[in-house]
N, C-alpha and C positions, 0 to 999 in steps of 0.2 A: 569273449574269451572265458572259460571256463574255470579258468583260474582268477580272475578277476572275480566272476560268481561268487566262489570259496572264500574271497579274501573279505567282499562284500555280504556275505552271508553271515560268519565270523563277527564282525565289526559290532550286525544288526543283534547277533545274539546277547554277546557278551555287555552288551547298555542295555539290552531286552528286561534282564531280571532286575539292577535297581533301577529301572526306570519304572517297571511295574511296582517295584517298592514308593518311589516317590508319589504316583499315580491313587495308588490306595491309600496310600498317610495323607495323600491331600484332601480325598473322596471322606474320608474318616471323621477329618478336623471338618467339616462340611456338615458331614452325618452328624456330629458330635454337637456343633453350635447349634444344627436346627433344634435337635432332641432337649439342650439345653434351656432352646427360647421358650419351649411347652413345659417342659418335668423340673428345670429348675437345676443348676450345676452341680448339686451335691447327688442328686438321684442320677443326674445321668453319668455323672464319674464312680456312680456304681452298678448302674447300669453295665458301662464301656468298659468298666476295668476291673472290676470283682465277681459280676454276674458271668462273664464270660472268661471266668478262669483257665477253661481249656485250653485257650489261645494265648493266652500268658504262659499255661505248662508249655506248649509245644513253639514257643516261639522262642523260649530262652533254652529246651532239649534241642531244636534244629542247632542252634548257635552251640553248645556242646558235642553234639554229633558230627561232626562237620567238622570243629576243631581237634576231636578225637581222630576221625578217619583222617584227617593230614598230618596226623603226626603227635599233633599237641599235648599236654596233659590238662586237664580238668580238674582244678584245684577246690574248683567252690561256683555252687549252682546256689541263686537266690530268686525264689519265682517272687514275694512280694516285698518289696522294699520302696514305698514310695519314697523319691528323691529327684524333685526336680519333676523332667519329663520324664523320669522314667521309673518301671513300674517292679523290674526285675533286674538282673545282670548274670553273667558267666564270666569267671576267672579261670583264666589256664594260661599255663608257661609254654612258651613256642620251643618247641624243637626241630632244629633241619631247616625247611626254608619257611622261614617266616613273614616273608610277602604272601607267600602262598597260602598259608593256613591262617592268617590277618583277612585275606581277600576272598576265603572261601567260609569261612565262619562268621563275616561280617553279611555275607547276602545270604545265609542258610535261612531265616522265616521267611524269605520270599520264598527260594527255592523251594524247599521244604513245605513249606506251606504251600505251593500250588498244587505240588504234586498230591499232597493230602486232600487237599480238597477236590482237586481235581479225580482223584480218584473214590470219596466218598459222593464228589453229583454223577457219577458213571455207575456206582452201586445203589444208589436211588433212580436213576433215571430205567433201568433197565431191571432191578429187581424191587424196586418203588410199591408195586400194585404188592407183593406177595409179603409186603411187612405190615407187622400191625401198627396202628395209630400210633402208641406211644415210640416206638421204633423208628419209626418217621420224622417226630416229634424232636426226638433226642439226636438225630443225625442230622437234622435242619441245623438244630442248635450248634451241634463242634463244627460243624460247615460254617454256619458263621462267625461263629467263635474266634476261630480259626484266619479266618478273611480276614477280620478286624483289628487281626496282630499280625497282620504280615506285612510290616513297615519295619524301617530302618533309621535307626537312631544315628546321630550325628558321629557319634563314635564308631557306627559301623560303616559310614563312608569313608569315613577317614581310612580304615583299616582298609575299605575295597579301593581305593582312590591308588595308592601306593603300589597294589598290585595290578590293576588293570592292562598292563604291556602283558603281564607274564599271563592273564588269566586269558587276553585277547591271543596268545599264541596258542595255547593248552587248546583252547574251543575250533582257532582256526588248523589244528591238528585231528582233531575228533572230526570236524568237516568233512576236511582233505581224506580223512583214511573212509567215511562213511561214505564220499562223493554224493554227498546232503546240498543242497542249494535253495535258495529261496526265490530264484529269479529261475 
């Protein structure tokens, strides 16, 4: 039944993105300890977390952008603030529906972040050969930058956890109207 498709398509997508967040925070902490066992914990936490500043900017701008486009206001962006596990934060006041803009600003570095990357290895891959070296060089770098921040903090489950009914109808609407199916 085709509507079952839809309903099952829906389901896979909307667990799709923080699952892929959980999947790369895991791959990270993985990357992170090996890098540790060779360079030593203080070079590889600057390594992972200073060196690769870009992905700290666009990790905690998705989480702002995302809260903007629902509605939110953006009170205060802090890219470094080490506290705890975390490196950065975004303050904003919900307005309108606050499930909604809680559950779609909590998964924005995944989102946000694939499509970025996703769209910088499409612009290497295909216009690759006609850049020069350092060009290359530098788009490897926010590519991985970029990867390496594209986890979700405890705080941002929480915020998606609460929304998931309402983000699980939105996506199984965008299906239905696109007649998208994965099966």
């Amino acid at each position: 039944n085709i509507y079952v498709n839809y309903l099952l398509t829906a389901l896979i997508l909307t667990f799709a993105i923080p699952g892929a967040g959980v999947v790369i925070e895991q791959f990270v902490k993985l990357l992170y300890s090996v890098t540790a066992a060779f360079l030593g914990d203080s070079f590889t936490y600057f390594i992972f977390n200073r060196l690769t500043f870009i992905g700290v900017f666009h990790h905690e701008l998705s989480h702002a952008l995302l809260a903007t486009v629902t509605g939110a206001k953006v009170t205060k962006i802090v890219f470094f603030h080490p506290d705890g596990d975390r490196l950065g934060y975004v303050e904003y006041v919900t307005r309108g529906n606050i499930i909604i803009q809680q559950a779609l600003a909590s998964i924005a570095p995944v989102f946000c972040g694939a499509l970025t990357s996703a769209g910088i290895y499409y612009y290497l891959t295909v216009y690759g050969a006609a850049l020069a070296v350092w060009q290359t060089v530098l788009l490897w770098y926010v590519f991985i930058s970029i990867i390496l921040h594209m986890t979700m903090s405890r705080q941002d489950f929480k915020g998606l956890y609460r929304g998931i009914p309402v983000v699980y109808l939105i996506v199984f609407v965008i299906v239905y109207i696109c007649k998208f199916t994965l099966f």
